[in-house]
C-alpha positions in Angstrom: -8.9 -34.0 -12.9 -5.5 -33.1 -13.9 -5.0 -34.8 -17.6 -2.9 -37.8 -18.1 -1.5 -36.3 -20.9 0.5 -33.4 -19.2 3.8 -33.4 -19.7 5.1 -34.9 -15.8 8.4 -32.7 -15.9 6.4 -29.4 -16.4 5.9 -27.0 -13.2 2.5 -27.1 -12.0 3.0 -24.3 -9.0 5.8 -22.3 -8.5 5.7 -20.3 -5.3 6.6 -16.3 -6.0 8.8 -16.2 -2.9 10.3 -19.2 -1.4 10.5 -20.8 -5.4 9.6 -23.7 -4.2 7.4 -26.0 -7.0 5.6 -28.9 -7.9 6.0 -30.4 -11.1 2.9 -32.1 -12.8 3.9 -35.1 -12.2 4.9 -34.5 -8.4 1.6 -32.7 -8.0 -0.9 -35.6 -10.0 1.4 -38.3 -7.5 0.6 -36.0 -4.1 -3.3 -35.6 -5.4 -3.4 -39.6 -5.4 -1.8 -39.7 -2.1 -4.3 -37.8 -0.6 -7.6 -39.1 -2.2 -5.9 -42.8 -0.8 -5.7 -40.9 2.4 -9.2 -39.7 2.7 -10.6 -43.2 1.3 -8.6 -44.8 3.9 -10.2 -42.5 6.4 -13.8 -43.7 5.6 -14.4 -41.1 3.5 -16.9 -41.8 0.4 -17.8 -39.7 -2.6 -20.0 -37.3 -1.1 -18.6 -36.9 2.0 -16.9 -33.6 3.4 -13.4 -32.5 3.8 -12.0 -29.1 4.9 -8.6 -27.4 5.0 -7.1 -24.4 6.7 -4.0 -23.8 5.2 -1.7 -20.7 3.3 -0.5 -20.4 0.3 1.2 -23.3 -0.7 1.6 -26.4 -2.3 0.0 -28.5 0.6 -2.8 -26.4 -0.3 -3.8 -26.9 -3.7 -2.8 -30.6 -3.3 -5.0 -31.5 -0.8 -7.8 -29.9 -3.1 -7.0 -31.7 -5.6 -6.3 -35.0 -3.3 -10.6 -34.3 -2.0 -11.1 -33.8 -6.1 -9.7 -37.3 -6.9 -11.3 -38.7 -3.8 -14.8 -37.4 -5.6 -15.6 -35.4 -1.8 -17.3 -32.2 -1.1 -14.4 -29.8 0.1 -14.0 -27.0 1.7 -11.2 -24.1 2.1 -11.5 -22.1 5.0 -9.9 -18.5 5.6 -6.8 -18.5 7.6 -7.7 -14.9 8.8 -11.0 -16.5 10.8 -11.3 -16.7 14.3 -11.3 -20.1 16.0 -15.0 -19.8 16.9 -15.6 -18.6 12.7 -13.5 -21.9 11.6 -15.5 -24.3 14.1 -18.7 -23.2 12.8 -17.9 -23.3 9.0 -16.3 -27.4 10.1 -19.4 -28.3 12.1 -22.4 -26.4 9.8 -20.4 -28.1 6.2 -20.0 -31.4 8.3 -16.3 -32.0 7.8 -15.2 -35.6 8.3 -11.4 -34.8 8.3 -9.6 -31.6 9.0 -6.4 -30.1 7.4 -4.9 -27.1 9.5 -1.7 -25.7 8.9 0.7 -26.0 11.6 1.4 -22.3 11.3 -2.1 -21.6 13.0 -1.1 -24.5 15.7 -1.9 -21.7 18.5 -5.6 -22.5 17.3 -5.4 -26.1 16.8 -6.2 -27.0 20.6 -9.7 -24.8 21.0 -10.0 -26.1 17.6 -10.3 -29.8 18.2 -12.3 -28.9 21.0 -15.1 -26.7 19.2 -15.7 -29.7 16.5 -16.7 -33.0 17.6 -18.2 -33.8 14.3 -14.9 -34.3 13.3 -12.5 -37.8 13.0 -9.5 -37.0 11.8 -7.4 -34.0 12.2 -4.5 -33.2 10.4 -1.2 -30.9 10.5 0.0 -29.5 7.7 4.0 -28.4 7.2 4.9 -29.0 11.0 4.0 -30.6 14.1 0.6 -30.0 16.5 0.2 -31.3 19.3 -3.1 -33.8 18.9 -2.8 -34.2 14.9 -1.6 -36.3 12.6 1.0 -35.1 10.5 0.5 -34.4 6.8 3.9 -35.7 5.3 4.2 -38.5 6.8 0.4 -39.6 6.0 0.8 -39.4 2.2 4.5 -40.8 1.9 2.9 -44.0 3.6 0.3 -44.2 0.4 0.7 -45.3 -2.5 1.0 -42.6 -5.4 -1.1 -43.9 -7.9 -4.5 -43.7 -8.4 -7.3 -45.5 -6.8 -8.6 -48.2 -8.5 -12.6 -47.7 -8.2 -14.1 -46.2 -10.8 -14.0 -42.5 -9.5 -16.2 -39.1 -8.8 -15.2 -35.9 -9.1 -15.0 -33.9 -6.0 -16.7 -30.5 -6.1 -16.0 -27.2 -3.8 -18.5 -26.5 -1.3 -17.4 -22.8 -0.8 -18.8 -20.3 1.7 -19.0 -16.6 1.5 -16.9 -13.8 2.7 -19.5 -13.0 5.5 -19.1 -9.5 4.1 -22.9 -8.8 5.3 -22.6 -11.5 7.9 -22.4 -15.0 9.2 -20.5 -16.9 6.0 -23.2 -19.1 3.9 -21.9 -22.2 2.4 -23.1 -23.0 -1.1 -24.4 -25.9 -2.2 -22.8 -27.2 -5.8 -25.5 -27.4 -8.0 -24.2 -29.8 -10.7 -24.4 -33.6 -9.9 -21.8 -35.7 -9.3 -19.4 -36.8 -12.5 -17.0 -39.5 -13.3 -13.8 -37.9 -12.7 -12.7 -37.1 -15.9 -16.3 -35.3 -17.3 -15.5 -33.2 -14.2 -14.3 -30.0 -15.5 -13.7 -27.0 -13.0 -16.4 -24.3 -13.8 -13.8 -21.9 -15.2 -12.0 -24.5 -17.4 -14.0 -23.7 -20.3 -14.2 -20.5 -20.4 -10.4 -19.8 -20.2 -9.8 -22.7 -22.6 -12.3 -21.5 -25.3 -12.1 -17.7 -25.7 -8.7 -17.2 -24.5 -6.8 -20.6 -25.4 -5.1 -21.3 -22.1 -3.1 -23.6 -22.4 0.3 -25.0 -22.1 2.1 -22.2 -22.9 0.5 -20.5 -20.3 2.0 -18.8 -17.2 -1.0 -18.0 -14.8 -0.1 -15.3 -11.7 -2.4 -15.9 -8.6 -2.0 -13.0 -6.1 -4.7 -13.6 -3.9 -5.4 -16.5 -0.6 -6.5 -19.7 -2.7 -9.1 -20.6 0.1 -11.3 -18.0 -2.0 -13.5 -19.2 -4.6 -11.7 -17.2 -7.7 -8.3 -18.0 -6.7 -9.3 -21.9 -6.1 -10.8 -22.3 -9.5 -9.0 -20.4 -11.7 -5.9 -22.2 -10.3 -7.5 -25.7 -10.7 -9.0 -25.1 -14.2 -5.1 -23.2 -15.2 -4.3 -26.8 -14.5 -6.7 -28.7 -16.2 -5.6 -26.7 -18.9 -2.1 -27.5 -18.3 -0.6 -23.9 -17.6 2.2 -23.1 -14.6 0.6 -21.4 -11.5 2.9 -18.6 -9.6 0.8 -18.4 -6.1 2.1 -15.1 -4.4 2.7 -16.0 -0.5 1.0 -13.2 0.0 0.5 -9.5 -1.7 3.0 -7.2 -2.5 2.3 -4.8 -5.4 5.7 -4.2 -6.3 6.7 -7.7 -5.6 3.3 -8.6 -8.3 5.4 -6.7 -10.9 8.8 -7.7 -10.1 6.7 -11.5 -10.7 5.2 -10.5 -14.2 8.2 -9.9 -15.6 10.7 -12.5 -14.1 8.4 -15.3 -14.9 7.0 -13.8 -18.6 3.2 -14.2 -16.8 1.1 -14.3 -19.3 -2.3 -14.4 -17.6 -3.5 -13.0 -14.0 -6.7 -11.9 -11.6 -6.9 -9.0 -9.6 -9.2 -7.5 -7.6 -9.5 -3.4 -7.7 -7.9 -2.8 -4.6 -4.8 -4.3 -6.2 -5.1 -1.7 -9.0 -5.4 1.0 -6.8 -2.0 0.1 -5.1 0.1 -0.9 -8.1 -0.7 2.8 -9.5 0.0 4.3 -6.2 3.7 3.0 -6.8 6.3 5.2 -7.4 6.5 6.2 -11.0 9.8 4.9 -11.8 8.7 1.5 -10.3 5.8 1.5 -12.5 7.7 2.6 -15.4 10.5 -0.1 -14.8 7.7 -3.4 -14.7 7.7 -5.3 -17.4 4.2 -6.5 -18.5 4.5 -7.0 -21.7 3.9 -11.1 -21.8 0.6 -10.3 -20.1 -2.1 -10.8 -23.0 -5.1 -11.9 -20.0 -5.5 -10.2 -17.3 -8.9 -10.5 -15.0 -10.2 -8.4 -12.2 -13.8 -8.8 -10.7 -14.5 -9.2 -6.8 -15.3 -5.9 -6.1 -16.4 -2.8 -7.9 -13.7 -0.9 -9.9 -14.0 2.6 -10.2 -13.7 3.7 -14.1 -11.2 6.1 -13.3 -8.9 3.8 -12.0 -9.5 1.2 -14.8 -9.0 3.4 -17.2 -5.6 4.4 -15.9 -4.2 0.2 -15.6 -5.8 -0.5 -19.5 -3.6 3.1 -20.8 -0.8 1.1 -18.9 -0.8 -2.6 -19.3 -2.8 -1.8 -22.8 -6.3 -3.3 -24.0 -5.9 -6.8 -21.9 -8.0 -6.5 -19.1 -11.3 -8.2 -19.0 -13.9 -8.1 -15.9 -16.2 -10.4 -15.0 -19.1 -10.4 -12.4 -20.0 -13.3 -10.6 -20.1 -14.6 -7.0 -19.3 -18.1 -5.2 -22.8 -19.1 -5.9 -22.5 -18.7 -9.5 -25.9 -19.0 -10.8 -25.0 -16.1 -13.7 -22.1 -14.8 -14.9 -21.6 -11.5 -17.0 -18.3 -10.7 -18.9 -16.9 -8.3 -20.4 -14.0 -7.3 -22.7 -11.6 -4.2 -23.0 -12.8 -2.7 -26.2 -16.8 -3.5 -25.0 -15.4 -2.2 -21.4 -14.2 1.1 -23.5 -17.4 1.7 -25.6 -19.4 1.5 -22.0 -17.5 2.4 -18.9 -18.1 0.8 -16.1 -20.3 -1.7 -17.7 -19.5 -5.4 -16.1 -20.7 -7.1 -19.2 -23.0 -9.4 -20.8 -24.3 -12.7 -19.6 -22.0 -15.8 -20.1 -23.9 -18.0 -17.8 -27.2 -17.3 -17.0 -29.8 -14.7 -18.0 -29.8 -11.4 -16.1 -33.1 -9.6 -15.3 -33.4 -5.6 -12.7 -36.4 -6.3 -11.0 -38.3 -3.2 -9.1 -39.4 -4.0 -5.4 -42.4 -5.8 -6.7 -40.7 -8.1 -8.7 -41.8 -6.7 -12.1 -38.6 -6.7 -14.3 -37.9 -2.4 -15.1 -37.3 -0.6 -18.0 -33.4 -0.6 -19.5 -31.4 2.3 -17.9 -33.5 2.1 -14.3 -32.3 0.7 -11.8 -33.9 -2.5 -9.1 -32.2 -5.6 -7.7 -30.2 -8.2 -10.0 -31.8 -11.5 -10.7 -30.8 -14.4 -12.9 -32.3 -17.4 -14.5 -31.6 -20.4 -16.5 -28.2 -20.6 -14.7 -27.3 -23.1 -12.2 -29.5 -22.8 -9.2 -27.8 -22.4 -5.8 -29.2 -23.5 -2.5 -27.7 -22.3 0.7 -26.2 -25.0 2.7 -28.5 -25.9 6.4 -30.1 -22.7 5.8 -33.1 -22.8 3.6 -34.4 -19.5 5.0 -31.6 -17.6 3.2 -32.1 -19.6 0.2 -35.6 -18.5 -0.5 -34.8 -14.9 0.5 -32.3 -15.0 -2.5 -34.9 -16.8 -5.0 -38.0 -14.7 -6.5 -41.3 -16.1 -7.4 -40.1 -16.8 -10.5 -37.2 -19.1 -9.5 -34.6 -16.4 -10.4 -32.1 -16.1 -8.2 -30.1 -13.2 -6.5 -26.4 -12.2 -5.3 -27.7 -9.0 -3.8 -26.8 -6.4 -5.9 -28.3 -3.3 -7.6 -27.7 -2.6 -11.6 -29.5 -1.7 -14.5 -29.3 -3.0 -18.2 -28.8 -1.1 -21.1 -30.7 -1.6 -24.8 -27.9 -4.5 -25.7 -28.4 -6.0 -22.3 -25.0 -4.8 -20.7 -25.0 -5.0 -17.1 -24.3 -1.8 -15.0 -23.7 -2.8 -11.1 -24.7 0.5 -8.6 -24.1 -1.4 -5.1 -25.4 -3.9 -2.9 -28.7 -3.7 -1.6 -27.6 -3.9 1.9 -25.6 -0.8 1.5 -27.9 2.0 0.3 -27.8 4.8 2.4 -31.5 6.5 3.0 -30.8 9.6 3.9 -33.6 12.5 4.3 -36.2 9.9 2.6 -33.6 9.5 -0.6 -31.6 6.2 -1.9 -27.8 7.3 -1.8 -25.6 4.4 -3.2 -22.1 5.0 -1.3 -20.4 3.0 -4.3 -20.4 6.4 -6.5 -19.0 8.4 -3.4 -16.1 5.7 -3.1 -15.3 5.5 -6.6 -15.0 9.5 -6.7 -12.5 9.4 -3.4 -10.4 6.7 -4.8 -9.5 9.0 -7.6 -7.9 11.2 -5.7 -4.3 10.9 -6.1 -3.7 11.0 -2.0 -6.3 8.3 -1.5 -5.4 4.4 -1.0 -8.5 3.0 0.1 -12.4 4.8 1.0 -15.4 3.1 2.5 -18.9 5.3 2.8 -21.7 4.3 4.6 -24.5 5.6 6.5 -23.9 6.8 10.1 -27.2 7.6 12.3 -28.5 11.0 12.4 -31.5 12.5 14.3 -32.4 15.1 11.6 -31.9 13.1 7.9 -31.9 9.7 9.6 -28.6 8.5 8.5 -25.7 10.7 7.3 -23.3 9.9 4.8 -20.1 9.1 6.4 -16.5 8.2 5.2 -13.4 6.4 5.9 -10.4 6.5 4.1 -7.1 5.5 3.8 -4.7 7.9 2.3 -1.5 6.9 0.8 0.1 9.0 3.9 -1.3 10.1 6.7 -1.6 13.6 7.9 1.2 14.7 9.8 -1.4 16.6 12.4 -5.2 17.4 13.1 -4.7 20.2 10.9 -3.3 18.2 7.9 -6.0 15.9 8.6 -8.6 19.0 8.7 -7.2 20.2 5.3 -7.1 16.9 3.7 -10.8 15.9 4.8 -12.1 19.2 3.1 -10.5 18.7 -0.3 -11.8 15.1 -0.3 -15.0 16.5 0.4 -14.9 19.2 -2.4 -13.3 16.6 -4.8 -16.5 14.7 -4.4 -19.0 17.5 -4.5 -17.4 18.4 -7.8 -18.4 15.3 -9.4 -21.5 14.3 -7.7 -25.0 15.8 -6.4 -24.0 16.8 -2.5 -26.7 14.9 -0.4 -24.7 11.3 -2.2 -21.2 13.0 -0.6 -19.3 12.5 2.8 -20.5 15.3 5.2 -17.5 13.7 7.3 -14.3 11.9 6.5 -12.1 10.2 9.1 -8.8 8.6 8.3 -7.2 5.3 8.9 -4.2 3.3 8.6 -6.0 0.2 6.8 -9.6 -0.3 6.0 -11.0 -3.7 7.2 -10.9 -5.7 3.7 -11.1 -9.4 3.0 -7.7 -10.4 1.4 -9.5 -10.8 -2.1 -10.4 -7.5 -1.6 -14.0 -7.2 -0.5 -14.7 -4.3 1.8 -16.3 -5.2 5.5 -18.3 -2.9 5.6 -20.6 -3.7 8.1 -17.8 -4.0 10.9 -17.8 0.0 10.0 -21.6 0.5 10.3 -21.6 -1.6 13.5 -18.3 1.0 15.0 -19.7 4.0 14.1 -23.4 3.0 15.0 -22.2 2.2 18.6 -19.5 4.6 19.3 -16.8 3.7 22.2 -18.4 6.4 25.7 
């Protein structure tokens, strides 16, 4: 829960655009609204809530209003498609729905797709068929309920980068409210000290599972959250300065277009209160972290987790510099590379990623997937491919469900993509394997250049220097035979790449 003991008159949120803030005290009030709300609903601890809903201070109340109430809760993408929100509400079993009434043009087909549901809310407006949000919560009381109380815990799902979204199961029992800290909370409190003090930036949608925790346990720690409406890179820096942030996450994509800034831009920012700044999410190409720790200076840590979080690895600039591209040692969990057989490998060779003596993870109605991503062992899997060094520093290659076999031999596109994104003209690249009669897939690319080509034969020339940049880095048969270009590459707004909705375009070309 949010302590007692933080200072009521002290900004909580602060949102980067409209300004617009809760103060603790204004924030703990609202949270007690909603848990009185919910309770008064029928809901028990347990029970399941979900929300739809943008950046903003509705958003993070209501969280912490299902926290309070000690429910299950879950934050949904605002991006989905009705038919992908009905199915995350029916398969987690919502109760009560929050949707935002700037998605009202859903809210009808909606209602309709989800009969498991009892109570539907609007958020900041009017829908036709809901209940409105304000006027719910001004009609309870503000202070806590008087039960002894549960913590609430996120029941998350996955970006659906590889398909349908998987809703995780928390694995840590139910708490009294107070024992209930937010799985980040200590390790932001104890090797960094956040704190009070503390100005934490949060670029990314909250309904993701880094931007939802680190923004609750920033406020179990009693630090100010700036939530960006939305991302803007030169916005982001404008932020950093303006508000002295002291502490941020970003994921690579991010990094990529806050050095694609003009130079004077860059030059002009004014980062020097940062002292933590974060990135995991998605591989980062060493080139380009190299180039944001020579300008921001040694504050950038990475970690490498997922929403299921039975391990955790960590690691720290100066660790970071004495092994590039390293994403750390274990925090949580024990890693193990396993080869097909499920024999753990040698260090320096690569096989599939495994951890133990975390907390176990159990995928929600689907017990199939579950046991696909558990060994005999009990270890469990995210579905990536790394090695281990000597001193048990974990190097990431790609996912599983990437590799590329082309002409009987493993390509992982990752090394192709981080090569492309060092080219100064490139914004964005995703390679994957295209069918082909003669090696059985080719290696294929899309990219996203930070302009496009004026004509087919700037596009021509442009695709042929990206395809000798690459060669002169890496063996040929792991490099782009082709390279189209694109306006945008299909990403999740915290950055992962969908890659499959490539695979899927370019294995069924439009006739």
């Amino acid at each position: 829960m949010i302590p007692a003991d933080h200072a009521p008159d002290r900004p909580a949120i602060t949102m980067a655009r409209s300004g617009e803030r809760r103060t603790y005290g204004e924030l703990d009030a609202a949270a007690n609204r909603v848990s009185r709300l919910l309770r008064g609903a029928g809901l028990a601890p347990g029970d399941h809530a979900a929300f739809c809903v943008e950046n903003a201070p509705a958003f993070l109340e209501i969280a912490w209003g299902a926290h309070y109430a000690g429910l299950l809760y879950t934050a949904i993408s605002t991006s989905l498609k009705v038919d992908e929100v009905a199915y995350i509400v029916g398969d987690c079993e919502a109760r009560v729905l929050f949707l935002s009434a700037r998605y009202a043009d859903k809210a009808a087909a909606l209602k309709a797709a989800t009969p498991g549901v009892e109570r539907y809310i609007a958020v900041g407006g009017p829908i036709d068929g809901y209940e409105e949000y304000a006027a719910l919560v001004a009609a309870e009381a503000p202070q806590p309920l008087e039960e002894a109380r549960i913590g609430g815990r996120d029941m998350l799902y996955s970006s659906g980068t590889t398909g349908r979204p998987k809703g995780i199961r928390p694995a840590q029992p139910a708490l009294p409210l107070g024992e209930t800290p937010i799985v980040v909370t200590p390790i932001l409190r104890d090797m960094f000290g956040i704190g009070r003090q503390d100005v934490y930036l949060s670029p990314a949608p909250l309904y993701h599972s880094a931007p939802l925790r680190f923004s609750m346990a920033v406020h179990q720690l009693g630090g100010e959250v700036v939530v960006m409406e939305s991302w803007d890179e030169a916005e982001c820096l404008d932020l950093i300065g303006r508000h002295g942030v002291t502490a941020a996450q970003f994921v690579p994509t991010m990094f990529v277009r806050m050095l694609r800034l003009p130079e004077a831009v860059r030059r002009a920012a004014d980062t020097r209160t940062l002292r933590l700044v974060i990135h995991a999410a998605a591989p980062c190409p060493v080139e380009v972290k190299q180039q944001m720790l020579d300008w921001w200076g040694p504050v950038i840590h990475e970690y490498y987790s997922a929403t299921e979080a039975a391990g955790l690895t960590w690691v720290t600039p100066e660790d970071w510099a004495a092994r590039p591209g390293t994403v750390g040692r274990a925090l949580i969990g024990v890693p193990h590379v396993v080869d097909e057989a499920g024999a753990e490998v040698a260090p320096g060779v690569d096989g599939a990623v495994f951890f133990s003596d975390g907390p176990p993870f159990a995928y929600h109605n689907d017990p199939e997937r579950t046991r696909q991503s558990t060994d005999a062992h009990g270890w469990q899997t995210f579905g990536d491919i790394g090695h281990l060094d000597a001193d048990g520093f974990l190097y990431l290659t790609d996912r599983a469900s990437y590799m590329i076999i082309s002409g009987g031999v493993n390509v992982y596109p990752q090394e192709a993509e981080d090569v492309l994104q060092s080219h100064p003209a490139v914004m964005d690249a995703a390679v994957f394997g295209v069918p082909d009669a003669e090696m059985g897939e080719a290696v294929k690319a899309v990219v996203e250049p930070v302009a496009m080509p004026a004509d087919e034969a700037a596009a021509a020339a442009l695709e042929q220097e990206l395809i000798q940049h690459c060669r002169s880095s890496l063996a040929h048969l792991k490099c782009p035979r082709s390279i189209d270009f694109r306006a945008q590459l299909p990403r999740t707004p915290t950055g992962k790449l969908l890659k499959r909705l490539l695979k899927q375009e370019y294995a069924n070309p439009p006739r």
